[in-house]
N, C-alpha and C positions, 0 to 999 in steps of 0.2 A: 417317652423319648429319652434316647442315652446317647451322649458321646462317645463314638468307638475310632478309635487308630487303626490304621493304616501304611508302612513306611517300607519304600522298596528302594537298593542303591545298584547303581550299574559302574563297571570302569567302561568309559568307551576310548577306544585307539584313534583319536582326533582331535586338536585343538578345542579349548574351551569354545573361542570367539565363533568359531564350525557350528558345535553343538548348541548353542545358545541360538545362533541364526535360526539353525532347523527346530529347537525348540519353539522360536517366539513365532513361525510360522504358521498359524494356526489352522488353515483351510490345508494345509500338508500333512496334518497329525493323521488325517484320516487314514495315508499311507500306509501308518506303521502300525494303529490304534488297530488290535484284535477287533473288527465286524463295526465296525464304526463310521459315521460321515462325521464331521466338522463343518461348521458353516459360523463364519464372521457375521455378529448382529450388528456392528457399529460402525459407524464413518473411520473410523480410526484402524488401525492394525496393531497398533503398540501403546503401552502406557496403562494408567488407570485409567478405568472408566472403558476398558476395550471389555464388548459383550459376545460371545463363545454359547451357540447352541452344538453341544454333542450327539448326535443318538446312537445309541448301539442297540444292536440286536440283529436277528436273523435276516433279517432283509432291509439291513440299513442302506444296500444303492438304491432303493427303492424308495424311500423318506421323503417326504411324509407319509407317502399312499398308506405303509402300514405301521403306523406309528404305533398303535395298540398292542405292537407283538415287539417294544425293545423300552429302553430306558432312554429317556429324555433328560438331557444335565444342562443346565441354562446353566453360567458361571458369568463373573464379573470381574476382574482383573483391579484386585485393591492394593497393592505395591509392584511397582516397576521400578528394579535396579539394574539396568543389564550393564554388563553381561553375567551375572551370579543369581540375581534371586526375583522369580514373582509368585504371588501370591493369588488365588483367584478366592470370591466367595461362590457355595452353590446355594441359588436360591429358587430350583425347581420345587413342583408339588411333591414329590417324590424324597428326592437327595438335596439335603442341606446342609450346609458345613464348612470347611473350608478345604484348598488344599495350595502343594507348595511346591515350586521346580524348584532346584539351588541346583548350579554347576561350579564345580571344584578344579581347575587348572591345576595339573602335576608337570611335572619333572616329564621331559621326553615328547611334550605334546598328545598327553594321556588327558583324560577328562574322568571326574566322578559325578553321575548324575542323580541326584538325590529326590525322588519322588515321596510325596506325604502327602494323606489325607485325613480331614478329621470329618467321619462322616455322624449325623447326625440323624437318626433312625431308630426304629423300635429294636431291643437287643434284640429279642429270637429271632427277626428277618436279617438282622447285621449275622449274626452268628451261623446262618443257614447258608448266606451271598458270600460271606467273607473267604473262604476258600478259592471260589470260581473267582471272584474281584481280586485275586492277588495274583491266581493262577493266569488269570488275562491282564492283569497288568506286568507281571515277569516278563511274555510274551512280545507282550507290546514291547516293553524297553530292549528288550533283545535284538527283535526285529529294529528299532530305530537305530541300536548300536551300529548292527549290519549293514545300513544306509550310508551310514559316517566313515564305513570303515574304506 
């Protein structure tokens, strides 16, 4: 197993305090999340300790029924500063690692939203997904921009 990076940045045309909202909403991510549901594991909605199953894949409206045909991200929410920075661990079978939202407030009521992961996986399967996981992560943060805008 190796550590491999991951870092993607967006400007979005919306207040920080906006984008931070729509960020920390987590059962919404699925809106913007290329093929993905979102589903809150915890009593909580915010803070540490808030638990985040994601699945993506072809028929994630369908989740669980075909669970066998996408990627399951359990995550765990290990720093909460809003409105700038949280941290989540992953600690599915699969993907483990960690990764990071930061939101950057500019001049004009512009926002820079800074996406990182640090995934935790065999290299040749990092090196084979990492193209498609960036390509669908660009996506995603584009489509969320478009949301804000």
């Amino acid at each position: 197993m190796r550590s491999n990076n991951i870092a993607i940045s967006t400007l979005i045309n919306a207040p920080a305090e906006k984008v931070w909202a729509a960020i920390a909403d987590w059962q919404s991510q699925g809106e913007w999340m290329l093929q993905t549901k979102v589903i809150l594991k915890s009593e909580i909605s915010e803070g540490v300790g808030v638990k985040i199953e994601a699945f993506t894949g072809p028929f994630y409206k369908s989740y669980p029924r075909f669970k066998f045909l996408g990627l399951l991200d359990l995550m765990e929410v290990t720093l909460w500063e809003p409105p700038h920075r949280c941290d989540v661990i992953h600690y599915g079978k699969i993907l483990k690692g960690s990764g990071t939202f930061e939101v950057v407030a500019l001049d004009g009521g512009h926002t820079t939203f800074h996406w990182s992961e640090e995934i935790i996986a065999p290299w040749p399967l990092f090196i084979a997904v990492k193209p498609f996981l960036w390509i669908g992560v660009k996506i995603s943060l584009a489509r969320f921009a478009r949301l804000l805008e």
